[in-house]
C-alpha positions in Angstrom: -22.5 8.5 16.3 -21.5 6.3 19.4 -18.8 6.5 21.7 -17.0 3.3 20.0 -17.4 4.7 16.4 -15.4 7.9 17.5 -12.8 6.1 19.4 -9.6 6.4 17.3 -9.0 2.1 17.0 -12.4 2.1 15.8 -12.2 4.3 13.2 -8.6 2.9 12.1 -10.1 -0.5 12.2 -12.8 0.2 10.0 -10.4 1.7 7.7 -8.3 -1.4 7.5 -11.3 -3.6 6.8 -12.2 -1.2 4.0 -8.1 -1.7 2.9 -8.2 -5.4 3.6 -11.2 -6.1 1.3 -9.7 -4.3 -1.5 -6.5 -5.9 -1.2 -8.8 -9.6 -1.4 -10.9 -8.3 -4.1 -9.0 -9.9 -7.1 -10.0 -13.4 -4.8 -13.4 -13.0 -5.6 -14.0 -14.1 -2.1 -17.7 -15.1 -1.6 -18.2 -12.3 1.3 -21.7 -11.6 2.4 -20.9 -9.1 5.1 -18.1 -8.1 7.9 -19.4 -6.3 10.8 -17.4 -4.9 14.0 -18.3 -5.4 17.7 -17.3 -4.0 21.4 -15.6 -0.4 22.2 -13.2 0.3 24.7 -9.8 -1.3 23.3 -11.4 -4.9 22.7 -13.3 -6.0 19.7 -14.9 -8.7 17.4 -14.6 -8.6 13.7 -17.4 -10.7 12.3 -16.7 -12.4 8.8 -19.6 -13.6 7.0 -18.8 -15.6 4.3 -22.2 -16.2 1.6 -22.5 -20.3 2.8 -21.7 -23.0 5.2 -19.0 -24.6 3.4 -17.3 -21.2 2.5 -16.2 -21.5 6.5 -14.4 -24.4 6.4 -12.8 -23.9 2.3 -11.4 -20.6 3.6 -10.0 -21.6 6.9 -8.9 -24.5 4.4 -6.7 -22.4 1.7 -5.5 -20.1 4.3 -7.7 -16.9 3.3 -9.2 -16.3 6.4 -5.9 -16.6 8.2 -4.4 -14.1 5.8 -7.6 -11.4 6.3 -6.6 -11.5 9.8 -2.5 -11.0 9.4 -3.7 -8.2 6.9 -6.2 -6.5 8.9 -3.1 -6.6 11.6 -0.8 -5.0 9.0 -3.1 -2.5 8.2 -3.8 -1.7 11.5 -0.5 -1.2 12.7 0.5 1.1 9.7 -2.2 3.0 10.6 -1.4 3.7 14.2 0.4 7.4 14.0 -2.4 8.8 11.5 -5.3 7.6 13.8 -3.4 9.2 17.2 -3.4 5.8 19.1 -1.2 4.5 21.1 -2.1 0.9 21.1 -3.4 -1.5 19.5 -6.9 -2.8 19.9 -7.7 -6.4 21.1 -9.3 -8.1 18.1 -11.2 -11.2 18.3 -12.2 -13.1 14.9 -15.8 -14.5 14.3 -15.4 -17.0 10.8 -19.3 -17.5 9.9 -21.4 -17.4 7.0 -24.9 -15.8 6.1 -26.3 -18.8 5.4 -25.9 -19.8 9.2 -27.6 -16.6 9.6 -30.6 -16.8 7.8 -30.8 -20.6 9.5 -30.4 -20.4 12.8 -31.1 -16.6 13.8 -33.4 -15.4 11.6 -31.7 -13.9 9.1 -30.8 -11.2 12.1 -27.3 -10.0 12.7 -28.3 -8.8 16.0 -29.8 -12.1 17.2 -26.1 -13.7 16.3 -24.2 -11.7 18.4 -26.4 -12.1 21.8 
Protein backbone atom coordinates (compact mmCIF):
# COMPACT_ATOMS: atom_id res chain seq x y z
CA UNK A 1 0.00 0.00 0.00
CA UNK A 2 1.58 3.55 -0.83
CA UNK A 3 1.87 6.51 0.99
CA UNK A 4 -1.01 8.26 -1.23
CA UNK A 5 -3.48 5.27 -0.88
CA UNK A 6 -3.25 5.68 3.06
CA UNK A 7 -3.53 9.36 3.06
CA UNK A 8 -7.01 10.14 4.40
CA UNK A 9 -8.30 12.48 0.96
CA UNK A 10 -7.25 9.53 -0.92
CA UNK A 11 -9.07 7.15 0.61
CA UNK A 12 -12.27 9.57 0.84
CA UNK A 13 -11.82 10.20 -2.73
CA UNK A 14 -11.84 6.90 -3.82
CA UNK A 15 -14.88 6.39 -1.84
CA UNK A 16 -16.71 9.19 -3.54
CA UNK A 17 -15.88 7.91 -7.04
CA UNK A 18 -17.26 4.54 -5.86
CA UNK A 19 -20.60 6.86 -4.67
CA UNK A 20 -20.50 9.03 -7.68
CA UNK A 21 -20.68 6.04 -10.15
CA UNK A 22 -23.56 4.59 -8.44
CA UNK A 23 -25.36 7.67 -8.28
CA UNK A 24 -24.67 7.85 -12.62
CA UNK A 25 -25.51 4.29 -13.00
CA UNK A 26 -29.19 4.55 -14.09
CA UNK A 27 -27.27 6.88 -17.11
CA UNK A 28 -25.90 4.05 -18.47
CA UNK A 29 -22.81 6.17 -19.04
CA UNK A 30 -20.42 4.54 -21.55
CA UNK A 31 -17.42 4.47 -18.76
CA UNK A 32 -14.40 2.44 -19.70
CA UNK A 33 -12.33 3.27 -16.60
CA UNK A 34 -11.59 6.27 -13.90
CA UNK A 35 -8.30 6.19 -12.36
CA UNK A 36 -6.72 8.66 -9.62
CA UNK A 37 -3.33 10.34 -9.78
CA UNK A 38 -0.79 12.48 -7.38
CA UNK A 39 -0.58 12.35 -3.34
CA UNK A 40 0.08 14.97 -1.13
CA UNK A 41 -3.26 17.24 -1.17
CA UNK A 42 -3.34 17.53 -5.07
CA UNK A 43 -4.71 15.13 -7.50
CA UNK A 44 -6.05 14.07 -11.11
CA UNK A 45 -9.15 12.16 -11.54
CA UNK A 46 -8.84 10.48 -14.93
CA UNK A 47 -12.31 9.80 -16.79
CA UNK A 48 -12.25 7.46 -19.45
CA UNK A 49 -15.14 7.43 -21.30
CA UNK A 50 -15.39 3.89 -24.05
CA UNK A 51 -14.79 6.40 -27.46
CA UNK A 52 -13.83 9.60 -28.87
CA UNK A 53 -17.04 11.08 -29.37
CA UNK A 54 -18.23 10.10 -25.78
CA UNK A 55 -15.73 13.20 -24.77
CA UNK A 56 -17.34 15.78 -26.44
CA UNK A 57 -21.39 14.24 -26.04
CA UNK A 58 -20.77 14.32 -22.30
CA UNK A 59 -19.06 17.67 -21.90
CA UNK A 60 -22.12 18.29 -24.36
CA UNK A 61 -25.24 17.23 -22.08
CA UNK A 62 -23.55 18.39 -18.93
CA UNK A 63 -22.67 14.77 -17.40
CA UNK A 64 -19.14 15.30 -17.09
CA UNK A 65 -19.72 18.65 -15.35
CA UNK A 66 -22.20 17.02 -12.96
CA UNK A 67 -19.50 13.88 -12.11
CA UNK A 68 -17.30 16.58 -11.03
CA UNK A 69 -20.05 18.83 -8.74
CA UNK A 70 -20.93 15.22 -7.33
CA UNK A 71 -17.55 13.86 -6.68
CA UNK A 72 -17.21 17.55 -4.86
CA UNK A 73 -20.45 16.79 -2.91
CA UNK A 74 -19.38 13.65 -1.92
CA UNK A 75 -16.22 14.63 -0.92
CA UNK A 76 -17.10 17.28 1.26
CA UNK A 77 -19.81 15.03 3.18
CA UNK A 78 -17.21 12.91 3.69
CA UNK A 79 -14.76 15.14 5.37
CA UNK A 80 -15.43 14.35 9.39
CA UNK A 81 -15.54 10.43 8.73
CA UNK A 82 -12.19 10.39 6.77
CA UNK A 83 -10.39 12.83 9.76
CA UNK A 84 -9.34 15.57 7.18
CA UNK A 85 -9.22 18.73 7.48
CA UNK A 86 -9.13 19.95 3.94
CA UNK A 87 -10.09 19.37 0.97
CA UNK A 88 -7.82 17.92 -1.69
CA UNK A 89 -6.95 19.82 -5.01
CA UNK A 90 -8.60 17.87 -7.77
CA UNK A 91 -7.87 18.27 -11.29
CA UNK A 92 -10.16 16.57 -14.01
CA UNK A 93 -8.77 14.56 -17.11
CA UNK A 94 -12.11 14.03 -19.67
CA UNK A 95 -10.67 11.19 -22.18
CA UNK A 96 -11.72 8.15 -23.63
CA UNK A 97 -10.21 4.50 -24.06
CA UNK A 98 -10.34 4.68 -27.44
CA UNK A 99 -7.63 7.54 -27.35
CA UNK A 100 -5.93 5.05 -25.35
CA UNK A 101 -5.59 2.21 -27.30
CA UNK A 102 -4.72 4.86 -30.27
CA UNK A 103 -2.22 6.93 -29.28
CA UNK A 104 -0.53 5.21 -26.18
CA UNK A 105 -0.71 1.85 -26.66
CA UNK A 106 -3.54 0.81 -25.00
CA UNK A 107 -1.27 1.82 -21.73
CA UNK A 108 -2.72 3.86 -18.89
CA UNK A 109 0.71 4.49 -17.72
CA UNK A 110 2.09 5.82 -21.05
CA UNK A 111 -1.07 8.52 -20.85
CA UNK A 112 -0.15 9.97 -17.79
CA UNK A 113 3.81 10.67 -18.57
Amino acid sequence: MSAATTYPPYIALEQALVDVLEIMRPKQLRLNNVEILGSDGHFCVGVFYADDVDIDLYARDGTSAEIQSRLAQCLRASKLRFSFLELPEIDFRFDSRENVDKNYHGSYHLFWR
